[in-house]
KEZALUM-785859 format. One record per residue (C-alpha): residue number from 1; x, y, z; residue in one letter. Coordinates in steps of 0.001 Angstrom, whole numbers, m for minus. Last residue first. Layout:
+-----+---------+---------+---------+------+
! pos !       X !       Y !       Z ! code !
+-----+---------+---------+---------+------+
! NUM !       X !       Y !       Z !    A !
...
+-----+---------+---------+---------+------+
This chain:
+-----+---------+---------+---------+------+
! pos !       X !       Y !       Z ! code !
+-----+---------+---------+---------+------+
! 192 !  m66814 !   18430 !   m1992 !    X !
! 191 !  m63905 !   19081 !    m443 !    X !
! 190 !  m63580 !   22380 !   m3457 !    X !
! 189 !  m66948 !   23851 !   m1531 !    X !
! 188 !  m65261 !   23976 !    1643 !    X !
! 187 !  m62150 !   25717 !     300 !    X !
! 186 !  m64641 !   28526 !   m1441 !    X !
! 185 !  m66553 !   29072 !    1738 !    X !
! 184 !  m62985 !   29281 !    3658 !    X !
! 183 !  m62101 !   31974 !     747 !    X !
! 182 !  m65063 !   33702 !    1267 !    X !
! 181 !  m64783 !   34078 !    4836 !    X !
! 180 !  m61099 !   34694 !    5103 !    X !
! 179 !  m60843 !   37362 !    1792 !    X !
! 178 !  m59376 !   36267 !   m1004 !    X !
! 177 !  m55527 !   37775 !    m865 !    X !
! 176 !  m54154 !   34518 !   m3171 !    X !
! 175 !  m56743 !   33240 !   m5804 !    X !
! 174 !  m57909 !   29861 !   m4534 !    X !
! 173 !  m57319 !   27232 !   m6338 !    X !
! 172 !  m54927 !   25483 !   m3984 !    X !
! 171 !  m57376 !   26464 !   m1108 !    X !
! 170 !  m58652 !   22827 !    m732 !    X !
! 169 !  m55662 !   20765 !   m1127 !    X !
! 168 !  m53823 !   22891 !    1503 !    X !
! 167 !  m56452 !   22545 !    4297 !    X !
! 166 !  m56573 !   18615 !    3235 !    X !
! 165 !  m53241 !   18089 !    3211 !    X !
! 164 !  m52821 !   20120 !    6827 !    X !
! 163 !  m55408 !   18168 !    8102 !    X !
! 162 !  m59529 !   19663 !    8879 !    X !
! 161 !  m60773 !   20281 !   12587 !    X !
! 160 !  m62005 !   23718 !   12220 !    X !
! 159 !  m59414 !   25123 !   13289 !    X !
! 158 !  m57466 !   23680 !   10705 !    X !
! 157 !  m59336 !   25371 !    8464 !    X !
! 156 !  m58990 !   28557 !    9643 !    X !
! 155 !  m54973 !   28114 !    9631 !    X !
! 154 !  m55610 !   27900 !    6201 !    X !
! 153 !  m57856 !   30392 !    5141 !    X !
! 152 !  m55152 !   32379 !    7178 !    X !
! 151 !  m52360 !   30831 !    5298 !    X !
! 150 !  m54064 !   31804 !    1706 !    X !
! 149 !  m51344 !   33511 !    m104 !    X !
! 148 !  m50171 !   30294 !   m1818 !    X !
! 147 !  m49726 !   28934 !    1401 !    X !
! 146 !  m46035 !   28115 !     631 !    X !
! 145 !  m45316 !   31788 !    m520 !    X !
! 144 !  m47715 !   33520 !    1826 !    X !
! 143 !  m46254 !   31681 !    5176 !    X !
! 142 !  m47646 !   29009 !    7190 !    X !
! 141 !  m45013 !   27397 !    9172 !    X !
! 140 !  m44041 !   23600 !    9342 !    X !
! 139 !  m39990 !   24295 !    9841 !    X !
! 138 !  m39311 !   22488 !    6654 !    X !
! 137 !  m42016 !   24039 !    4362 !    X !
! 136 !  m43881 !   22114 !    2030 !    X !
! 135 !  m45059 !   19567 !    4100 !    X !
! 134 !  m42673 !   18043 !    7221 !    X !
! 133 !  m39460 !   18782 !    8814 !    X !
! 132 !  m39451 !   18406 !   12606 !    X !
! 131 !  m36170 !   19189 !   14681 !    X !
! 130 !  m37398 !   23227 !   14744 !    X !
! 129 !  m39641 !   22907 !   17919 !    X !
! 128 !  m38835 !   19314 !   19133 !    X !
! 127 !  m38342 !   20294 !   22938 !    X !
! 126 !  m40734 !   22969 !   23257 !    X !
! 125 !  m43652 !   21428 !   21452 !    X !
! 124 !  m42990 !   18327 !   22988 !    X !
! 123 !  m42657 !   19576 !   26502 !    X !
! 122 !  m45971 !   21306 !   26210 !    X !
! 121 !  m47810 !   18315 !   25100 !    X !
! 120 !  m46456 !   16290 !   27540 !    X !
! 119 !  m47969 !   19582 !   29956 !    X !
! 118 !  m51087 !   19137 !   28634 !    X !
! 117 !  m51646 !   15797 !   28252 !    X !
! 116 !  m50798 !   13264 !   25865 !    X !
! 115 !  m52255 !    9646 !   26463 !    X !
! 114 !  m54410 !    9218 !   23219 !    X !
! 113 !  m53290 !   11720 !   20636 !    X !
! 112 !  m55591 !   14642 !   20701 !    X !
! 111 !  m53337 !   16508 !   23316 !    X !
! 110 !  m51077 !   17328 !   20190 !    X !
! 109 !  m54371 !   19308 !   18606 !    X !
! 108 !  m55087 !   20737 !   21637 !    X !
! 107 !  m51311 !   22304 !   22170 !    X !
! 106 !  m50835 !   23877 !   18627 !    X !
! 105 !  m47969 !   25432 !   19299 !    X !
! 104 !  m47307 !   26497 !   15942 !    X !
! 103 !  m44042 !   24756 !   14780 !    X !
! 102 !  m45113 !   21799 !   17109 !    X !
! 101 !  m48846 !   21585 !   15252 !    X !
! 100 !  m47022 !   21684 !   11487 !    X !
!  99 !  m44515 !   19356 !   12639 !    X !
!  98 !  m47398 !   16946 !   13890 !    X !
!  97 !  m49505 !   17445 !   11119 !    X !
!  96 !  m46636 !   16844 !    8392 !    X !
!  95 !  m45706 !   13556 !   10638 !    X !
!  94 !  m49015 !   12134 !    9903 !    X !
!  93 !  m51234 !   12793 !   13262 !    X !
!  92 !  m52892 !   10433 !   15258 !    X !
!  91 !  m51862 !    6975 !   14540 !    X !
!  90 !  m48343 !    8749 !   14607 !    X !
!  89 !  m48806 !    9694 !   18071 !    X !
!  88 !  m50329 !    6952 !   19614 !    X !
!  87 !  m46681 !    5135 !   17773 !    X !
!  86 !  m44678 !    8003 !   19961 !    X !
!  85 !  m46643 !    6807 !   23354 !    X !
!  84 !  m45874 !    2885 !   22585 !    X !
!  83 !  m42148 !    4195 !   22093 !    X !
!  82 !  m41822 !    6146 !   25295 !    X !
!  81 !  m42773 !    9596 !   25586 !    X !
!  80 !  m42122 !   11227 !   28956 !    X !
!  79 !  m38669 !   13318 !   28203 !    X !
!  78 !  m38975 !   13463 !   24361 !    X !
!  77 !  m36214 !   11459 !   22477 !    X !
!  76 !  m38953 !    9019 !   21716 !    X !
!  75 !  m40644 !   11867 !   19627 !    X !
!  74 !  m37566 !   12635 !   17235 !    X !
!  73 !  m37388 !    8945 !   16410 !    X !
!  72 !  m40647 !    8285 !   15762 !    X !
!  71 !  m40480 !   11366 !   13519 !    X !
!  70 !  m37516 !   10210 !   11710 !    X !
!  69 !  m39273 !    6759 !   11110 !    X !
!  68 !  m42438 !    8541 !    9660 !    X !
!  67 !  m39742 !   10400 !    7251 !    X !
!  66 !  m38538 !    7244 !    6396 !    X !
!  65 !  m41817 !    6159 !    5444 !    X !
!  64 !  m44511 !    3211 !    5854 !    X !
!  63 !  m43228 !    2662 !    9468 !    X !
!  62 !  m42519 !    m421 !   11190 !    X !
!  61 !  m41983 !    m897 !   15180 !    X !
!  60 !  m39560 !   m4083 !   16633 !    X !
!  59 !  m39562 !   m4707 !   20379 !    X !
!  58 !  m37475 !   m6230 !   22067 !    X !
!  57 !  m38608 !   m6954 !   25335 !    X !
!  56 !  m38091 !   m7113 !   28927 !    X !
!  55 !  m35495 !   m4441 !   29879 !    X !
!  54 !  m35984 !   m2478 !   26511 !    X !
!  53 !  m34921 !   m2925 !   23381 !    X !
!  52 !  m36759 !    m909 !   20740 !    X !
!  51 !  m36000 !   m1894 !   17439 !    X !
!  50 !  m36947 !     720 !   14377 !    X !
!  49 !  m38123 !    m186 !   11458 !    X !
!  48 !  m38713 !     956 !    7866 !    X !
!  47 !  m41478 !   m1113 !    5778 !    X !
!  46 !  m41415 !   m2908 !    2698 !    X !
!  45 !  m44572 !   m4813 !     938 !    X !
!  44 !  m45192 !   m8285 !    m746 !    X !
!  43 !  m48885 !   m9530 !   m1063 !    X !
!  42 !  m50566 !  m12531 !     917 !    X !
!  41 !  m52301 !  m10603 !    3288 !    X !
!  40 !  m53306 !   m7103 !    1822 !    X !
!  39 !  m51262 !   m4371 !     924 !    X !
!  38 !  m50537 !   m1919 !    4052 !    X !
!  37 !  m51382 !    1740 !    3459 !    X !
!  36 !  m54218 !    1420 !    6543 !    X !
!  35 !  m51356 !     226 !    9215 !    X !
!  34 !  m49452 !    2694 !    8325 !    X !
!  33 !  m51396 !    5736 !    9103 !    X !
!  32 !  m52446 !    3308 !   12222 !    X !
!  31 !  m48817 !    3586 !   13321 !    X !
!  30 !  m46837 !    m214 !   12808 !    X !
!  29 !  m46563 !   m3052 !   15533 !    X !
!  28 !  m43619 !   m5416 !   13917 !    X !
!  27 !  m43251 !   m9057 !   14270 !    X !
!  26 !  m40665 !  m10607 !   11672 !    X !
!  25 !  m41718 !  m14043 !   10314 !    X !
!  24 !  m38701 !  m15429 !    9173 !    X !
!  23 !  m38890 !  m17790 !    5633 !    X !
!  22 !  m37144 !  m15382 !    3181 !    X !
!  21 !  m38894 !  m11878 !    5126 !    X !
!  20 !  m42524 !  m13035 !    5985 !    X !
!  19 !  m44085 !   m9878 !    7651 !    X !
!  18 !  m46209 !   m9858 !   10724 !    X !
!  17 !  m48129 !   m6728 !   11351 !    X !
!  16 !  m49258 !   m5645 !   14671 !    X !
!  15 !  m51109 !   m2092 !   15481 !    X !
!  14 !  m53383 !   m3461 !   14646 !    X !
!  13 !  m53875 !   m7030 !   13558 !    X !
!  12 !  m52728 !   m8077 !    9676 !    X !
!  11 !  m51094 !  m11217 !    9539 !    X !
!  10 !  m48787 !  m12722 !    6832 !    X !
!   9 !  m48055 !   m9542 !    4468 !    X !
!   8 !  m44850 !  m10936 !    2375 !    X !
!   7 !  m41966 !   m9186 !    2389 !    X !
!   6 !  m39103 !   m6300 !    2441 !    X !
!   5 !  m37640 !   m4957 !    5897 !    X !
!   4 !  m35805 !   m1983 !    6398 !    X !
!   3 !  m33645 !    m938 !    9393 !    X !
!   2 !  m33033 !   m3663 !   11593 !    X !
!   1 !  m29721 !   m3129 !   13583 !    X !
+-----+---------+---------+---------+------+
């Protein structure tokens, strides 16, 4: 099996990436996340892979992190996500985001990913609740300790559209038990 693969950037098309590995041009269509922490053509890079063999291809899919490659895993396992679903995914939502939207049942921010209803949606958040690790807490949930206090600053942030890093980033500074408003005013200001 093909499990890592270190070389030269020959084409860059998304989702494909073509890397030279000692003369071999290896094939490999790679998340969008991935796709945008790729060197450019002509430099030397490493990605994790996964092959995909199915009754008419092989198919071979890259990730920038072995924790990406876990989560590809995990989601391919889900009844009605195939590997071209799982890669929509990751283009969508780091793996932090996703564990972080499974732990809380975030349905309409797993719908966000192009092709996942409702109910696929629904499946995944029941069948992968707990398999996920991701951020600063394994199981994705906000609590006072890894939130610094601030998990309902947060949790409004993410509301509002913002990523988990981003959320986080924001209300580091923040001195824990700030109240919501004030500390979401605060978190905005620190994006700036």
């Amino acid at each position: 099996m093909i499990g890592r693969l270190r070389g030269i950037v020959l084409e860059k098309n998304p989702p494909v990436v073509v890397l030279d590995v000692h003369g071999v041009g290896y094939e490999a269509q790679v998340s969008m996340q991935t796709f945008y922490t790729l060197p450019a053509v002509g430099e030397e890079t490493a990605l994790y892979t996964q092959l995909v063999v199915r009754e008419d291809a092989h198919l071979l899919f890259g990730f920038g992190t072995r924790e990406e490659r876990e989560t590809f895993r995990a989601l391919v396992k889900v009844s009605g996500i195939g590997a071209k679903s799982a890669l929509g995914i990751l283009s969508t939502l780091t793996s932090d985001e996703l564990a972080t939207a499974i732990a809380t049942e975030d349905i309409k921010r797993l719908t966000a990913a192009p092709g996942i209803g409702k109910k696929t949606a629904e499946r995944m958040a029941l069948e992968l609740r707990g398999k996920l690790s991701g951020g600063s807490n394994a199981a994705g949930l906000f609590t006072p300790e890894a939130a610094g206090g601030n998990e309902d600053i947060i949790n409004t942030l993410l509301a509002l559209g913002y990523t988990d890093k981003e959320a986080r980033t924001a209300c580091k500074d923040i001195p824990a038990g700030t109240d919501i408003s004030e500390g979401v005013r605060l978190a905005l200001k620190n994006m700036l």
